[in-house]
C-alpha positions as CSV (number, residue, x, y, z in Angstrom):
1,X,-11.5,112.9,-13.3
2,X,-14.7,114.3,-12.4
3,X,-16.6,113.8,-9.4
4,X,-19.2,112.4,-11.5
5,X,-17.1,110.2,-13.4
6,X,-15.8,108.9,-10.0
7,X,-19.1,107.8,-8.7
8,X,-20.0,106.2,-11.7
9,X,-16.5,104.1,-11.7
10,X,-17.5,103.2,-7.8
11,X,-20.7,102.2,-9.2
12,X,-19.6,100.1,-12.0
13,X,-16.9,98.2,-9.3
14,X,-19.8,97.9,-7.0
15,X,-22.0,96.6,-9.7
16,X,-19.4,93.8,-11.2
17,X,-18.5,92.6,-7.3
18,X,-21.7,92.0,-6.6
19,X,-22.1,90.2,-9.8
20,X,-19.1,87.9,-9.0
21,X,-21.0,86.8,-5.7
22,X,-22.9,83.7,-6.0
23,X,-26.0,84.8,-6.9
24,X,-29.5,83.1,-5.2
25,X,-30.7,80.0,-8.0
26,X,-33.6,81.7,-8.9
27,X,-31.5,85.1,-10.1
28,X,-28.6,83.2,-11.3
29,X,-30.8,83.1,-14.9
30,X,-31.1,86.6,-14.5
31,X,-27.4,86.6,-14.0
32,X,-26.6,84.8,-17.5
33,X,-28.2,87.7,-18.8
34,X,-25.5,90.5,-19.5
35,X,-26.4,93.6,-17.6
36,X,-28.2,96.2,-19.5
37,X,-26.5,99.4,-17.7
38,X,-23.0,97.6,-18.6
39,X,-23.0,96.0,-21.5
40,X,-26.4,97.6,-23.5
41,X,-25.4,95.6,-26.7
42,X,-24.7,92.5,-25.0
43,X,-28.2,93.1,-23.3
44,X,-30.3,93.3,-27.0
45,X,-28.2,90.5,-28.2
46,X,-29.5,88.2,-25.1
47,X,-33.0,89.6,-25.2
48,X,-33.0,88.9,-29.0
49,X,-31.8,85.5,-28.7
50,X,-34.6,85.0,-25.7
51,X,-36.9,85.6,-28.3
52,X,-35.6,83.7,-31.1
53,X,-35.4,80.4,-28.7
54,X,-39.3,81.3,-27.6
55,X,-40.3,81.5,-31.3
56,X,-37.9,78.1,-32.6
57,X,-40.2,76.4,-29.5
58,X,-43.3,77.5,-30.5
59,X,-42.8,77.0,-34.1
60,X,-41.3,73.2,-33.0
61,X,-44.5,72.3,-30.7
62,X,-46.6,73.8,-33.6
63,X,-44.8,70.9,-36.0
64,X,-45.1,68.2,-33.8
65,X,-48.4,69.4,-33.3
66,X,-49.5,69.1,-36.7
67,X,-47.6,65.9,-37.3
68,X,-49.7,64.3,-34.6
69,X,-52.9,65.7,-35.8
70,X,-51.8,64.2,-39.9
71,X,-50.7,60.6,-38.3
72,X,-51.8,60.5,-35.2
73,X,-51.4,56.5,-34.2
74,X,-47.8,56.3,-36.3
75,X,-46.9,59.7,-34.3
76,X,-47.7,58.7,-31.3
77,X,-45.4,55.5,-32.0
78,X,-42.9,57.5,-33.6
79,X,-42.8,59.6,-30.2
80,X,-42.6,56.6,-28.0
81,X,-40.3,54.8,-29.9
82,X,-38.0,58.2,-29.6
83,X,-38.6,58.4,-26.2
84,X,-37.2,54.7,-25.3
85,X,-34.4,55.2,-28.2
86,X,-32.9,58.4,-26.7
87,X,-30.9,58.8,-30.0
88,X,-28.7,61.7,-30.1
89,X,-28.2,62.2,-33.6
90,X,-32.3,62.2,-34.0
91,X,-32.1,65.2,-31.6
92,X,-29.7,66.6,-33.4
93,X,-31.8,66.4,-36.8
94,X,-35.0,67.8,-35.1
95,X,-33.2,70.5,-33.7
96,X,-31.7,71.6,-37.2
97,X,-34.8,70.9,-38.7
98,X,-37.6,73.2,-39.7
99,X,-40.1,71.0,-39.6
100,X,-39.0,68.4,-36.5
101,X,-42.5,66.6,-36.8
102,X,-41.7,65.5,-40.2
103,X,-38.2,64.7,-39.2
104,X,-39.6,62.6,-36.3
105,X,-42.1,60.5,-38.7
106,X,-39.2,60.0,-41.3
107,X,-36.9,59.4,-38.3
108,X,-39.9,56.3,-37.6
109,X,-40.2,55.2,-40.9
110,X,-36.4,54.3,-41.5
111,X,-36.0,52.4,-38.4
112,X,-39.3,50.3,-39.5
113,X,-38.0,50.0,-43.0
114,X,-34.7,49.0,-41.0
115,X,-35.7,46.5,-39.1
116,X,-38.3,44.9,-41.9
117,X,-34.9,44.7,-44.2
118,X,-32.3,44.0,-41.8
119,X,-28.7,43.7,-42.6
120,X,-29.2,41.7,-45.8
121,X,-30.4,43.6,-48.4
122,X,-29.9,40.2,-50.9
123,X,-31.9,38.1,-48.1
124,X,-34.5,40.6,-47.9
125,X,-34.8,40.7,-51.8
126,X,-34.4,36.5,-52.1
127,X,-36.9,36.6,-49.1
128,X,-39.6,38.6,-51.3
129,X,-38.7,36.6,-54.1
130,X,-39.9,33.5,-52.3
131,X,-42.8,34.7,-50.9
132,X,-44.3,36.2,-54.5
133,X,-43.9,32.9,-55.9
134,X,-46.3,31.6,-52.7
135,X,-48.6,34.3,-53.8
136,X,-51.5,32.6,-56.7
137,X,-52.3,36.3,-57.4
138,X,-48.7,37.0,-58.4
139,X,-48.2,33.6,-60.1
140,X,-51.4,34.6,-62.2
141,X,-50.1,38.3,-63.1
142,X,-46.2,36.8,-63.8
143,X,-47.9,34.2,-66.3
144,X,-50.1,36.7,-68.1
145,X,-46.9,39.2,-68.7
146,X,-45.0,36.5,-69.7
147,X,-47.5,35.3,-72.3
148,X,-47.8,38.5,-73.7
149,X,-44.0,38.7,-74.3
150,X,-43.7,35.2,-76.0
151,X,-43.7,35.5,-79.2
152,X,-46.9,33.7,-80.8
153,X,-45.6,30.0,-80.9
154,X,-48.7,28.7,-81.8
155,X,-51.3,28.8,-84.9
156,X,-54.9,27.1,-84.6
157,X,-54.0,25.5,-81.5
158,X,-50.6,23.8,-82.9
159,X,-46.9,25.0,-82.3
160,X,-45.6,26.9,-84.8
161,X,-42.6,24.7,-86.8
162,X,-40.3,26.4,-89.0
163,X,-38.6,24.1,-91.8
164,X,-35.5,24.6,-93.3
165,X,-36.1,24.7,-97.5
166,X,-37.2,21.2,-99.1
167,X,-34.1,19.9,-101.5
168,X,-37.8,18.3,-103.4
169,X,-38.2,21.8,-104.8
170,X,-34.4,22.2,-106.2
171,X,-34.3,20.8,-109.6
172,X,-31.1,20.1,-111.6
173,X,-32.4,21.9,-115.0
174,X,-32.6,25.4,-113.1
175,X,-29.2,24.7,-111.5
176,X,-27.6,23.7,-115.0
177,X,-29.6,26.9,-116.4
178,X,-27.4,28.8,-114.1
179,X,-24.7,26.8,-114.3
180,X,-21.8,27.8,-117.0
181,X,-20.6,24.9,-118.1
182,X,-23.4,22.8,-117.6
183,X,-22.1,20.8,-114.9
184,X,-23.8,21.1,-111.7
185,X,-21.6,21.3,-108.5
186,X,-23.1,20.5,-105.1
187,X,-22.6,24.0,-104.3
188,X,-24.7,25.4,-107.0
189,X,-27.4,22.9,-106.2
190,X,-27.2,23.7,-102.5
191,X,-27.4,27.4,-103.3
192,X,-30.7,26.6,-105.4
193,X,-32.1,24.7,-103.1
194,X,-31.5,27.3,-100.5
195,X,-32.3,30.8,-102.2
């Protein structure tokens, strides 16, 4: 080994001692940080990733941001309501998330829906079911679809009444002209009287 080589080796174990010495608070963040002089890729991947987390912020304040600015008053719930809920797995989805303003409004939305429904998706429906036939307005729309669906049961004002054929308009000469012995049967008079 050089004499140059040996320096630089005294250096390095210098350097990585130091390191292993509990650092001050405000230079342990410098610490995390892999030095640049010994570990130049490990360096660029941590300055890269600095930057990465700085943009991901920036472009997360910008969504909430503009969510607040589109619904202001349900944001501002929808960020309250987070705030008391402390929900992990709505962190979770606004930290995946590439839009985490949106996520936060949908996040709103589905507990409202939630607790509107409840449980009991059946209740909920029988619930709604009760309360439209409450409603006049509803009553008056369900009665004009339904009459437009009847068939028309009614002709000048009277119900439509279909008879079954008159055995007046059978005659036993047409049934005997049919007939081929010239003996009616009841069935052949029946079928007249039918056809």
């Amino acid at each position: 080994m050089t004499n140059l080589e040996t320096e630089r080796n005294q250096w390095l174990e210098e350097r990585r001692r130091l390191a292993a010495e509990k650092p001050a608070p405000s230079q342990q963040e410098k610490a995390a940080r892999p030095d640049p002089l010994l570990d130049p890729e490990g360096y660029a991947a941590a300055v890269r990733d600095e930057v990465r987390q700085e943009m991901l912020n920036d472009r997360r304040e910008v969504s909430l941001a503009t969510a607040h600015r589109t619904y202001k008053t349900e944001f501002e719930e929808a960020y309250a309501a987070a705030q008391k809920a402390i929900d992990p797995a709505l962190k979770a989805r606004m930290q995946q998330s590439r839009d985490p303003g949106e996520t936060l409004i949908a996040w709103h939305r589905e507990r409202k829906t939630q607790a509107e429904i409840g449980g009991d998706l059946t209740a909920y429906k029988q619930k709604l079911r009760d309360e439209a036939l409450k409603d006049p307005e509803f009553r008056k729309a369900a009665m004009a679809a339904w009459r437009e669906q009847a068939p028309p049961s009614q002709v000048n004002g009277r119900p439509r009444v279909d008879l079954p054929p008159s055995l007046n308009g059978a005659s036993r000469s047409n049934a005997m002209l049919r007939s081929d012995g010239g003996d009616v049967s009841d069935t052949d008079l029946w079928n007249e009287a039918t056809a």
